[in-house]
N, C-alpha and C positions, 0 to 999 in steps of 0.2 A: 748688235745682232738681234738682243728679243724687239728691242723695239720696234724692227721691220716687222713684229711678227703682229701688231696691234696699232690698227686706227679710231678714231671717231671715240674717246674714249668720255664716260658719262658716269659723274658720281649721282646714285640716288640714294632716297630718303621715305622707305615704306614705310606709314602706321601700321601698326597691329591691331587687331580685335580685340586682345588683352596682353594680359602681362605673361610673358615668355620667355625664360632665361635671365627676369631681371629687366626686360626692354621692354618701352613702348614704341619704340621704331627699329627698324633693320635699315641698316645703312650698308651699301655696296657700290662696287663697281664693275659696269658694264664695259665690251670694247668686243671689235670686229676686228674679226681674223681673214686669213685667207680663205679658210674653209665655212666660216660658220659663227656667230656672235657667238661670247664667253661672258662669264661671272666671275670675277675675283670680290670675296666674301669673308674672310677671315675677320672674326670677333674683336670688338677694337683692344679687349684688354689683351691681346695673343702676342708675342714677341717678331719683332723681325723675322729673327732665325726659322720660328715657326710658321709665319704665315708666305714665308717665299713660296714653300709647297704645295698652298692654295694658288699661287702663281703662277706653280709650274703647272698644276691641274688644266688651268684656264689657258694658258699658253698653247699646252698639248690638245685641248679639244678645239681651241677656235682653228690651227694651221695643222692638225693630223688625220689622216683616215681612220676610218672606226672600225674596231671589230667586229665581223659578221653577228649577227643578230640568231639569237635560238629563239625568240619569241617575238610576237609584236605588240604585246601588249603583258602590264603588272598587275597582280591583284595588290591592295593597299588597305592598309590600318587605315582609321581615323586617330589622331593625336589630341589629347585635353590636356588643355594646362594644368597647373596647378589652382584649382578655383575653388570656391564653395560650393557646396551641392546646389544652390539654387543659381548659377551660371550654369551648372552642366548641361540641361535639358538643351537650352538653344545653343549653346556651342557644338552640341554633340549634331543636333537636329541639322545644322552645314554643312555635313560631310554627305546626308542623304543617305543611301542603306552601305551597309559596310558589314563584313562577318569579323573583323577585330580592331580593336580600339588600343593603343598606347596611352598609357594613363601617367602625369610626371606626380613626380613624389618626391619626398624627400625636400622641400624648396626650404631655404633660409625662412626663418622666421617662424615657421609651421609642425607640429609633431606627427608622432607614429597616428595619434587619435585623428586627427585632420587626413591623414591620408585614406584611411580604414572609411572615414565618413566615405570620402569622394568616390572608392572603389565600390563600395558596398550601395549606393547614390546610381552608378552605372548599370551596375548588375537588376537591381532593379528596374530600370528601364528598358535596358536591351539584357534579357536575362538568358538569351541564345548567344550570342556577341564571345571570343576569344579578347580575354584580356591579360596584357604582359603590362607590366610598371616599370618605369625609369625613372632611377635613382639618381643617375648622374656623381655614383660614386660616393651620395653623400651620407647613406646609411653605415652606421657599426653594425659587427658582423649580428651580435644580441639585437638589435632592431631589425634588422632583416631576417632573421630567426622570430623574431613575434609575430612579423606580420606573415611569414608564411606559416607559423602556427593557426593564427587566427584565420587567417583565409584557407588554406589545404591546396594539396597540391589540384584538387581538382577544381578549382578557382582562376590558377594563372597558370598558362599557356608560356612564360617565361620571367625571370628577372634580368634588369637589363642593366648591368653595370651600378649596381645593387650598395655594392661595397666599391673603394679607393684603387687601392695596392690588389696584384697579382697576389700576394700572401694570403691577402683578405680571401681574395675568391678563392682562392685553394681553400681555407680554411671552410670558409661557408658552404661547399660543396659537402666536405666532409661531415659538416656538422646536419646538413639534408638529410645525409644518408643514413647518420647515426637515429634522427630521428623519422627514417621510413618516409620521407617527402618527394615523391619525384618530382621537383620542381625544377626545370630546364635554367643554366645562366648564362647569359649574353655578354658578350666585353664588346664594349666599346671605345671606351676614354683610354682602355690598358690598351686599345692597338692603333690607337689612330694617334696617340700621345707620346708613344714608348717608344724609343731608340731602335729598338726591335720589334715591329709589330707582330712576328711569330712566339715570339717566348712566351705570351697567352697559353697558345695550344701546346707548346713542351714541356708548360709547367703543369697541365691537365690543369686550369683555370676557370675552362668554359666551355661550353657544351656548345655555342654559337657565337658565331663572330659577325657585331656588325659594321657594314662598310658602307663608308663618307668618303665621295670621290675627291671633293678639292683637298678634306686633309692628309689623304692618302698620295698625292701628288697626280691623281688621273686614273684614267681606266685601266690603263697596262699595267700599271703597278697593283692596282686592288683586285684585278684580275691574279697575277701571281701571288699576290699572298691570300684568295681565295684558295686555287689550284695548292697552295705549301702548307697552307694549314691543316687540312682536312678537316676543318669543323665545318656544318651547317654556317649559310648565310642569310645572313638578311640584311639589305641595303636602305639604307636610311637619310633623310637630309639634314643639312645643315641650317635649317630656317631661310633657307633660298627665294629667290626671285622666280617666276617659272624660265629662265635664260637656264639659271642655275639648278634646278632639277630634269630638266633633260636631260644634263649629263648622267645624273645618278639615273633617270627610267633607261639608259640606253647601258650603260654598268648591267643593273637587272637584268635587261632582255640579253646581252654580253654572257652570263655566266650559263654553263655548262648544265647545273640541278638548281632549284628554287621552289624550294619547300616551305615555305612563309610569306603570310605576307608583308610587304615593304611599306615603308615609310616615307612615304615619297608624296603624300599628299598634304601637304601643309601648307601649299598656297593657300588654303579656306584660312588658316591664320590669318592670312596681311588682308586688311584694308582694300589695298588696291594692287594693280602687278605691274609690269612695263611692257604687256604683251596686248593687245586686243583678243588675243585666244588665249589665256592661260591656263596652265596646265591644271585640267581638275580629273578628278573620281565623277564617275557614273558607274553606279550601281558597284561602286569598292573594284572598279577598276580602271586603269589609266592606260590610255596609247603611250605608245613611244613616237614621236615625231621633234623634228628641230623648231626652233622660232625667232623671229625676228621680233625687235623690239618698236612700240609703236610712239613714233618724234611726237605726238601732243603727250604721249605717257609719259615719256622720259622729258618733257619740260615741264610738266605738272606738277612733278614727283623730282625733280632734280635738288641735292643737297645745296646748302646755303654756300656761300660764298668761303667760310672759315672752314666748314669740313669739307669743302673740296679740295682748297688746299691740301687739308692735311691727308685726306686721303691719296690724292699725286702726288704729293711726298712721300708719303708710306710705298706705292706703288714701285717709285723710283730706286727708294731702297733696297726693296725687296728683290729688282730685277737687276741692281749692283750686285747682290749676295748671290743671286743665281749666273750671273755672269762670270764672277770671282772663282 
């Protein structure tokens, strides 16, 4: 049954600019629907179980009709990695003018002082610029208390999945408040990871929830748990291909309010795309449109012969788990 739902299917092999989650390449899979090319992109350390969801995402947008559109276009962050102050200037200088920046923090191997450099490194640069950081869950609740000490809440615009656990951010919230900080918090990893991605907002968690279409399983689902949550959104990617971020700019232009902007511009990450028009920012903003992927990209850029396999293995599993 899914496999009628997918032809022409192509593993790739993007560099990056820099180091980004740990990788210097994004490895994916691309494949033609009835409707419309897809991305199947799940992280390679991600489980079965887990990455079917990204399969079902890709499933549902290459062979389903979309929901009506409230915008036709996003405004978007720029993203920096975790780098030293002296990469930020030209990394940042890629995105071209932008009104906020997502800044990551917290990386393996690096402390609260390395972060506070790079943040404080931005600010002076673009010192107009909205800046939120992402944690990626790896700060304790006393580390993300110093650094919003040190910075104030009139410095960041949000924390973004700051802390681990739902407890945490409960906790952390509190500990804001106790010390007078209005500083906004984002879950991400608590709702895109969790058995229930609403128990965020009924445990009063988070002040914003962000949404990643493949790990959400699609737009109709991250649609419903935008509408159940009632928290603010902001829609963010997954280190995609630009195949793979149309779905998330059409998610965006999808939702109801959007009060932030998105994170959707991280093709300026990769090296190179699969598309001849890839999806960018002008002027911190991005259309919504579909795209087809371009046969010299996708041979240029095609994974080696080993992680192909192993990627149409992975694929095959995943779409036994969702057929079961």
């Amino acid at each position: 049954m899914a496999q009628e739902q997918f032809t022409d299917v192509a593993v790739i092999a993007l560099p990056l600019k820099t180091k980004f989650r740990g990788l210097r390449t994004r490895e994916l899979v691309i494949f033609r629907g009835r409707e419309r090319w897809a991305e199947f992109s799940p992280f390679v350390e991600y489980p079965d179980t887990e990455a079917k969801t990204w399969l079902q995402a890709a499933l549902s947008w290459a062979n389903e009709p979309l929901p009506k559109l409230e915008r036709s276009a996003i405004r978007v962050n720029a993203t920096l990695p975790a780098v030293g102050p002296e990469q930020v200037p030209q990394l940042l200088a890629n995105f071209g003018r932008f009104g906020s920046v997502k800044i990551k923090v917290a990386e393996a191997g690096q402390d609260l002082a390395q972060d506070l450099v790079r943040i404080r490194c931005v600010r002076e640069i673009y010192p107009e610029v909205k800046i939120r950081i992402d944690a990626n869950g790896g700060y304790s609740v006393a580390d993300a208390m110093r650094l919003a000490h040190a910075l104030g809440d009139s410095e960041l615009e949000y924390m973004e999945q700051p802390v681990a656990t739902i407890g945490e951010l409960v906790g952390l919230r509190g500990e804001l408040s106790k010390a007078g900080l209005a500083i906004k918090i984002a879950a991400d990893e608590s709702i895109r990871k969790a058995e229930d991605p609403l128990l965020v907002a009924r445990e009063g968690a988070a002040d914003i929830a962000v949404l990643k279409v493949q790990p959400l399983g699609g737009i109709k689902r991250a649609l419903e748990i935008a509408a159940s949550s009632g928290l603010e959104i902001v829609v963010s990617s997954a280190l995609e291909s630009s195949i793979g971020l149309s779905q998330g700019l059409h998610l965006a232009g999808a939702l109801p309010q959007l009060n932030y902007d998105c994170g959707l511009a991280t093709a300026k990450l990769l090296v190179a795309d699969v598309t001849d028009v890839p999806l960018m920012a002008h002027d911190g903003v991005m259309a919504i449109r579909e795209l087809e992927p371009s046969a010299e990209l996708v041979e240029k850029y095609r994974a080696s012969g080993e992680r192909e396999a192993w990627w149409k293995a992975r694929l095959q599993r995943c779409l036994e788990l969702l057929e079961s």
